[in-house]
C-alpha positions in Angstrom: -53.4 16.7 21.8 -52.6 19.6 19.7 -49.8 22.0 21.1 -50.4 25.6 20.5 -47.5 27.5 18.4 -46.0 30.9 20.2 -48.1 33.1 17.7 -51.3 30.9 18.6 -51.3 31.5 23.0 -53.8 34.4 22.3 -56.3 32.5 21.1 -56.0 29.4 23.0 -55.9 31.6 26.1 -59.3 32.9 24.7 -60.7 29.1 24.0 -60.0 28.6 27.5 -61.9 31.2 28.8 -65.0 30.7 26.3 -64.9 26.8 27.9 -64.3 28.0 31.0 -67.5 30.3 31.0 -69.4 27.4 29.5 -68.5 25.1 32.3 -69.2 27.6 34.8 -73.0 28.5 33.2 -73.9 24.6 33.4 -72.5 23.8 36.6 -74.7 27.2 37.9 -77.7 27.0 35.9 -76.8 30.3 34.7 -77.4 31.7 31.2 -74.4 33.3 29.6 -74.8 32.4 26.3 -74.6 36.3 25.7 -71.3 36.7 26.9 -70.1 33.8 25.3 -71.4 34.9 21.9 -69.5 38.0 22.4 -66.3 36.5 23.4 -66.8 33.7 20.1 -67.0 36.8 17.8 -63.8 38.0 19.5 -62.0 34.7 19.2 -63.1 34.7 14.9 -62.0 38.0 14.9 -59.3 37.4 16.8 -58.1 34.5 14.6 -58.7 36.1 11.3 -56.4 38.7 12.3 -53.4 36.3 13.3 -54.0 34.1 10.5 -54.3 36.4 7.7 -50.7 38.7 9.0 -48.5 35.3 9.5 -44.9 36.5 8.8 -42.8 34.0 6.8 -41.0 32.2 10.1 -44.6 31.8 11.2 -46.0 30.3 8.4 -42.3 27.8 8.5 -43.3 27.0 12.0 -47.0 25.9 11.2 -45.7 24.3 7.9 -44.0 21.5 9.9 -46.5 21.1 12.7 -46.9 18.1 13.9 -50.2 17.9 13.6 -50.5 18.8 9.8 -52.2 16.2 7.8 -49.6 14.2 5.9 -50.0 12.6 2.4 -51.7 9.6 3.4 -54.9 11.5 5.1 -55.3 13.3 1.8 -55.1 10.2 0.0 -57.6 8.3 2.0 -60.1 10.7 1.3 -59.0 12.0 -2.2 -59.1 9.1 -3.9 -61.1 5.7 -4.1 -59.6 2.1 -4.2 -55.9 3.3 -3.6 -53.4 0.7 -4.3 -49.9 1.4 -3.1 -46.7 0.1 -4.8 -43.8 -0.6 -3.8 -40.1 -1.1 -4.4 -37.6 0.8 -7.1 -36.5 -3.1 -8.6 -32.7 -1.9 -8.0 -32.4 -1.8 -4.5 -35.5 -1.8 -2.2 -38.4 0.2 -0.8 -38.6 4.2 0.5 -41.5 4.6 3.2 -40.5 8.0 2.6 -42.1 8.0 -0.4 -45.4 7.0 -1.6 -46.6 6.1 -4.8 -49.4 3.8 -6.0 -52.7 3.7 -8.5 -56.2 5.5 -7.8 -59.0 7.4 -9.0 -60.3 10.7 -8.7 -63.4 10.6 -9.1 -63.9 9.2 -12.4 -59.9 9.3 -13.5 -57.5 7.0 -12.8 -54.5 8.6 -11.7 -50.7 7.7 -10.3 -50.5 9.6 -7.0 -46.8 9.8 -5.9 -46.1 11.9 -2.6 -43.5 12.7 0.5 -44.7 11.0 3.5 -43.5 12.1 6.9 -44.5 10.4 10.1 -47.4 11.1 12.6 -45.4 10.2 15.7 -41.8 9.4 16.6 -41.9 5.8 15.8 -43.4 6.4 12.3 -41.0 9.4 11.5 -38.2 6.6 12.1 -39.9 4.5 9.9 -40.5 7.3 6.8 -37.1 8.9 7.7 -38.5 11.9 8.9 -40.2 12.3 5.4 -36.5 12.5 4.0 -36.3 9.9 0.6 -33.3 8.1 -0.1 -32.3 7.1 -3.8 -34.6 4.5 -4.2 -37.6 6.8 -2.9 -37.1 8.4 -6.1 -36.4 5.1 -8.2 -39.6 4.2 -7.1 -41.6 7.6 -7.7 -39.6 7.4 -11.4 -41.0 3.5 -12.1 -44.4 4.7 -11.5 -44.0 8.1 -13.2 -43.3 6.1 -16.2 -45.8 3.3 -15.9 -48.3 6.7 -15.9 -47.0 7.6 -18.9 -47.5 3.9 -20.5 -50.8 3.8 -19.6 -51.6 7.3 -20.2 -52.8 8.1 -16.7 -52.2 11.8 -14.8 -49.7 12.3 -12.2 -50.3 14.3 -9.1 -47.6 15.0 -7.1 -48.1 15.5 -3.1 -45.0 17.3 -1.7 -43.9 17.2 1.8 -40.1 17.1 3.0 -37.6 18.9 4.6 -35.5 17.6 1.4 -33.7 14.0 0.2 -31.6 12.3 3.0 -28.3 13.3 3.1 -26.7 10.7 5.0 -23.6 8.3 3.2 -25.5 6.1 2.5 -28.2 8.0 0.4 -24.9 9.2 -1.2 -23.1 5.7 -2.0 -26.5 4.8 -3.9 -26.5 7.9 -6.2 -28.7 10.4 -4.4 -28.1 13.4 -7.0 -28.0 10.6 -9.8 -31.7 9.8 -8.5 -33.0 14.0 -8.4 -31.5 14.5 -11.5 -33.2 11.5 -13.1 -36.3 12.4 -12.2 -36.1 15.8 -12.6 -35.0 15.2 -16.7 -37.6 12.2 -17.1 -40.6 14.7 -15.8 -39.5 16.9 -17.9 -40.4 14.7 -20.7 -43.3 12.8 -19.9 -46.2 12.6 -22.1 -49.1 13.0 -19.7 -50.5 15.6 -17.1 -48.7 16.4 -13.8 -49.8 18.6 -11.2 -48.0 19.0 -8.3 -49.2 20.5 -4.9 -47.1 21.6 -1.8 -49.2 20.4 1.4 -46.7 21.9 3.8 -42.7 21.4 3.5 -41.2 21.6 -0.1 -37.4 21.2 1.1 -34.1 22.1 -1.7 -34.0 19.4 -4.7 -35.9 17.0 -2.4 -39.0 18.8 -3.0 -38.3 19.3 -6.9 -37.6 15.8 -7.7 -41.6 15.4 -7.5 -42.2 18.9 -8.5 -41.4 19.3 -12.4 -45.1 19.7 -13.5 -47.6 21.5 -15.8 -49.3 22.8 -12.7 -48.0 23.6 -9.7 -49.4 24.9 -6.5 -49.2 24.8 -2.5 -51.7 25.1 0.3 -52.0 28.4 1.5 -49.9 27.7 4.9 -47.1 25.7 3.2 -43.4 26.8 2.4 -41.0 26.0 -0.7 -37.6 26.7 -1.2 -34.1 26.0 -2.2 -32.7 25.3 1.8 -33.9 25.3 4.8 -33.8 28.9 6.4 -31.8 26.8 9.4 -29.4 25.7 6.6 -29.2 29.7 4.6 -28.9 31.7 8.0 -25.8 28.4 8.8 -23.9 29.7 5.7 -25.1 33.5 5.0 -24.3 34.1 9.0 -22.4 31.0 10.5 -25.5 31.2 12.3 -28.3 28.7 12.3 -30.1 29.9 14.9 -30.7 33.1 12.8 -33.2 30.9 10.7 -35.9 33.8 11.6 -34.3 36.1 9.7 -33.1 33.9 7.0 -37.2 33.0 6.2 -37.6 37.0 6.2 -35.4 37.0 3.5 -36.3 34.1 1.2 -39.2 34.5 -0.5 -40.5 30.7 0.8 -44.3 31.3 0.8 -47.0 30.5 -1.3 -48.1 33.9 -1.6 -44.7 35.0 -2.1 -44.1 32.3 -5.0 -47.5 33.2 -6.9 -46.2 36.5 -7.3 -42.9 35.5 -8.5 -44.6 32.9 -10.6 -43.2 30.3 -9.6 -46.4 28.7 -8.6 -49.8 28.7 -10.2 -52.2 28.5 -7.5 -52.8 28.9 -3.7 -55.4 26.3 -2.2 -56.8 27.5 1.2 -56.7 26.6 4.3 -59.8 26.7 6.9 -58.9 29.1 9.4 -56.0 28.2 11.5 -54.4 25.8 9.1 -54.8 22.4 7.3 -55.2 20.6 10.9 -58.2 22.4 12.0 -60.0 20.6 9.0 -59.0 18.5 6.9 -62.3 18.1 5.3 -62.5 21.2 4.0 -59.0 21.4 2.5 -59.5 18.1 0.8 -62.4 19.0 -0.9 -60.0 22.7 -2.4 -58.3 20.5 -3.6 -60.5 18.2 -5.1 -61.9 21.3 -6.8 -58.5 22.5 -8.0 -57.2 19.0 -9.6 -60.5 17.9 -10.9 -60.8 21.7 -12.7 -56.6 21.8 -13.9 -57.0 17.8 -15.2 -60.3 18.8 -17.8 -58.2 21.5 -18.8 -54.8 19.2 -19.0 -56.6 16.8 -20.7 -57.7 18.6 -23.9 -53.8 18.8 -24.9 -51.9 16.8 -27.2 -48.6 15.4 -25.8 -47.2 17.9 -27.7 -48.3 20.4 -26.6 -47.9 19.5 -22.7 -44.5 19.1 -23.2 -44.2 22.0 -25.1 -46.3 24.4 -23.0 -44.0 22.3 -19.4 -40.7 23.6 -21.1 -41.4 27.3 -21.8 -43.4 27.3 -18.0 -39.8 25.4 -16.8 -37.6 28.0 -18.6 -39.6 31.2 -17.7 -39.4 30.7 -13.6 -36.4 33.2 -12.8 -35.9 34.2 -16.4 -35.0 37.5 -16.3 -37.9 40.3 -18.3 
């Protein structure tokens, strides 16, 4: 069952009563399909308006809904004869992290991505979508065996950012980010990287050094957590509202600072009303930014990834 955010009780209200009416007309043998033609136009109209004005606490809020559709779903229907791997060889295996072999239509690609859970019992499982160092071992094994075998990476990102407990720390958590973060860097074949709804502090970057980069239209990146800025701007957490005013964290907010390259929509409402429909924008967007990819020598990719790299903040 899908639980309706605070921004989202006028429309559900309006659902209600559009069902409501329905119910009513059948159990009467009564024809209201006017009415309830005029109240659907409302409720589009109605939705368009709330959906296209979300402010940036909003967008946070629907960002880490429940209900999202997390890496795997986009997986399963992004890309045939998936094989997952597993394991960093060094310590063990991260279900916080997924990475494994599959095509795209006709090109074989590494998929690597940030997998939180659907319910409580597989959150505990994936960590709440929070890697630990060998999450990242793991993405950095197969972001090499890509480059080997000349194959793309795509990048699905999705975390409130790497798990900060001791014992993330006693293996070499910022050893691991920083690892990766220098290795993609370097690589010698495409990476494209999209945000599909949380991209959390050096969590989210450890998986997002790429020659493309771009998030769903609903989705959030930043350096912290607005919980975690408003805790040390303000002493303050529950000021996270006006932290997320004040961060820039949106997609819209990161294509104009450049910091992304691309906004994928989202059907109206968000990711979870159909996840059809966003799969196949982004089907459109990786299949169009790998021909393009694709046409450059090494070179040139790592070139063109280290002036894009150096340019984000730089001042004009």
């Amino acid at each position: 069952m899908y639980h309706h955010l605070e921004f989202e009780k006028p429309i559900s209200e309006l659902e209600n009563k559009i069902v409501d009416l329905r119910k009513f007309a059948e159990e009467n043998n009564i024809d209201l399909n006017n009415e309830v033609n005029i109240l659907t136009r409302r409720l589009e109209a109605m939705k368009k308006e709330i959906y296209s004005g979300l402010n940036p606490w909003q967008k946070v809020r629907l960002a880490r809904l429940q209900e999202r559709p997390k890496a795997l779903d986009y997986i399963q229907k992004l890309f045939s004869d998936f094989i997952e791997l597993h394991g960093d060889r060094y310590y063990g295996d991260d279900g916080a992290i997924i990475a494994g072999i599959g095509m795209l239509s006709d090109i074989a690609v590494t998929v690597i991505a940030h997998q939180k859970g659907r319910d409580l019992e597989e959150n505990l499982s994936r960590n709440f979508g929070m890697p630990h160092p060998e999450g990242y071992r793991k993405a950095l094994r197969l972001m090499k065996q890509a480059e080997k075998f000349k194959r793309p990476i795509i990048t699905l990102i999705d975390t409130p950012g790497a798990y900060c407990g001791l014992e993330a720390e006693e293996r070499g958590q910022g050893e691991a980010i920083a690892s990766n973060l220098l290795h993609l860097s370097r690589l010698k074949t495409p990476i494209i990287s999209i945000v599909i709804g949380e991209g959390g502090s050096g969590g989210a970057l450890a998986l997002g050094i790429a020659d493309r980069m771009a998030m769903l239209e609903h989705s959030i990146y930043s350096v912290i957590s607005p919980e975690g800025l408003s805790s040390i701007l303000w002493k303050d957490s529950s000021l996270a509202q006006r932290a997320a005013d004040i961060m820039k964290l949106t997609a819209q907010d990161l294509l104009q600072l450049k910091v992304i390259d691309a906004i994928i929509q989202e059907p109206l409402g968000g990711a979870h009303r159909d996840i059809q429909v966003v799969t196949e924008n982004m089907r459109e967007y990786l299949l169009g930014e790998l021909r393009i990819l694709s046409r450059h020598s090494p070179q040139v990719l790592l070139d063109t990834r280290y002036e894009k790299i150096r340019s984000i903040g730089a001042w004009k």
